[in-house]
N, C-alpha and C positions, 0 to 999 in steps of 0.2 A: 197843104202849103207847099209852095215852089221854093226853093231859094238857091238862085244863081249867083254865081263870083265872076267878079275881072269883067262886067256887064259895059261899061265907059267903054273902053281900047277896044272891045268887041262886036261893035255896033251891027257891022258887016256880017258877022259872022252868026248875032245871033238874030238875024232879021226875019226868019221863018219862029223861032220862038216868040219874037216879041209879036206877029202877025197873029200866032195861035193866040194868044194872051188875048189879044183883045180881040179876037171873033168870039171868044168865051167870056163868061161871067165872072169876072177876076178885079179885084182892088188892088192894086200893084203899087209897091213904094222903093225909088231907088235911095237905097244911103251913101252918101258921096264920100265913104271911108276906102282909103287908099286908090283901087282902083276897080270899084264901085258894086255895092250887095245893094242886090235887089230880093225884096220878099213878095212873094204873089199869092193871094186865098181867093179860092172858088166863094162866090157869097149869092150860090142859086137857092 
């Protein structure tokens, strides 16, 4: 499991993670607490 903080305000920055994310096998869900957790699972 992944799980990234501050994901909203950093969109730019984390545009090479979010790219890997989905060339992979991954269920991803952002939760729009503060300023924004995303959880990510591999589901190969």
């Amino acid at each position: 499991m992944v799980v990234a903080d501050n994901v909203l305000p950093h969109s730019e920055t984390l545009a090479a993670y979010q790219k890997t994310r989905h060339d992979l096998i991954f269920v991803s869900v952002t939760v729009p607490l503060d300023r924004g957790l995303e959880l990510s699972e591999i589901v190969a």
